[in-house]
C-alpha positions as CSV (number, residue, x, y, z in Angstrom):
1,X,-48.9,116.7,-55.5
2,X,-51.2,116.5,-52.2
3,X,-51.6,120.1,-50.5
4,X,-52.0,120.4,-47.0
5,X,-51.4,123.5,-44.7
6,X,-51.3,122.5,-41.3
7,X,-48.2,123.2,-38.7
8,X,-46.3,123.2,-42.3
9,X,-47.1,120.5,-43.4
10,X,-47.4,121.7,-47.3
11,X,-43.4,122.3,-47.0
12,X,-43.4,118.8,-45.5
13,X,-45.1,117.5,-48.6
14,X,-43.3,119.7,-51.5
15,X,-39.8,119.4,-49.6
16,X,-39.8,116.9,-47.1
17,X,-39.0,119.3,-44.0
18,X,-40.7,122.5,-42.8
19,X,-39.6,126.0,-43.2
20,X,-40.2,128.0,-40.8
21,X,-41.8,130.6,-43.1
22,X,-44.5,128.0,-44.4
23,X,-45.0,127.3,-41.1
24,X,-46.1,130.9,-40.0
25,X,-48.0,130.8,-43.5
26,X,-50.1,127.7,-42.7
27,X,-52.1,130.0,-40.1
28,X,-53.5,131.3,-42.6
29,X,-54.1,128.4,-45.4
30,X,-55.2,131.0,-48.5
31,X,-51.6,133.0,-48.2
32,X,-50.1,129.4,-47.9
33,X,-52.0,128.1,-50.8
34,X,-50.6,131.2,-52.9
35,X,-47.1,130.8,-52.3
36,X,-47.6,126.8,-53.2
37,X,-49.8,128.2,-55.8
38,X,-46.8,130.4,-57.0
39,X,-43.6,127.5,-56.6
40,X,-45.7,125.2,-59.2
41,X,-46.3,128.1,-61.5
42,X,-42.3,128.5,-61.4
43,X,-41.1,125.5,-60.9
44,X,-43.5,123.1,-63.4
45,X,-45.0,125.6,-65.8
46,X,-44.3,126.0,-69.0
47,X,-41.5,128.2,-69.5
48,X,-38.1,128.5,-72.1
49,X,-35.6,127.1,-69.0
50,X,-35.5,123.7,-67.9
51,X,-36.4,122.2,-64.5
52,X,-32.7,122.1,-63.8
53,X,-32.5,125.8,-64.5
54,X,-35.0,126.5,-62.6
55,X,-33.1,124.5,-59.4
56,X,-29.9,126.2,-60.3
57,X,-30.8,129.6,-59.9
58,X,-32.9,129.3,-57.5
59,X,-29.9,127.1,-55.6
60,X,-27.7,130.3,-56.2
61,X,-30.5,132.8,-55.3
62,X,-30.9,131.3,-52.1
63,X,-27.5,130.7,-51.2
64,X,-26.4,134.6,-52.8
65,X,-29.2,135.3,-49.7
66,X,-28.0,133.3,-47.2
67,X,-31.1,131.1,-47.4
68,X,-31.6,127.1,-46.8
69,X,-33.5,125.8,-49.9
């Protein structure tokens, strides 16, 4: 998956859109890189649930906080 941190651009990549949070971020490209860094680690690292798992609760966590994901 490419990386790049520019005006958003790494949401643009991982999502398709930009978030206005990774947007802000991409200032400063090493907190950007971290929080990219972080989504892989959570999202396609080894771990006991399942990449739909994963989506589900973090479908519900985001919408329990009134959050686009």
């Amino acid at each position: 998956m490419p990386m790049t941190t520019q005006g958003g651009a790494t949401c643009a990549v991982l999502t398709g859109s930009s978030i206005p949070i990774l947007r802000v971020q991409s200032i400063n490209p090493p907190v950007s890189g971290g929080d990219v860094n972080l989504y892989r680690a959570v999202m396609f690292g080894p771990s006991p649930l399942t990449r739909r798992q994963r989506e589900m609760l973090a479908v519900v966590v985001a919408a329990a906080l009134d959050c686009h994901y």
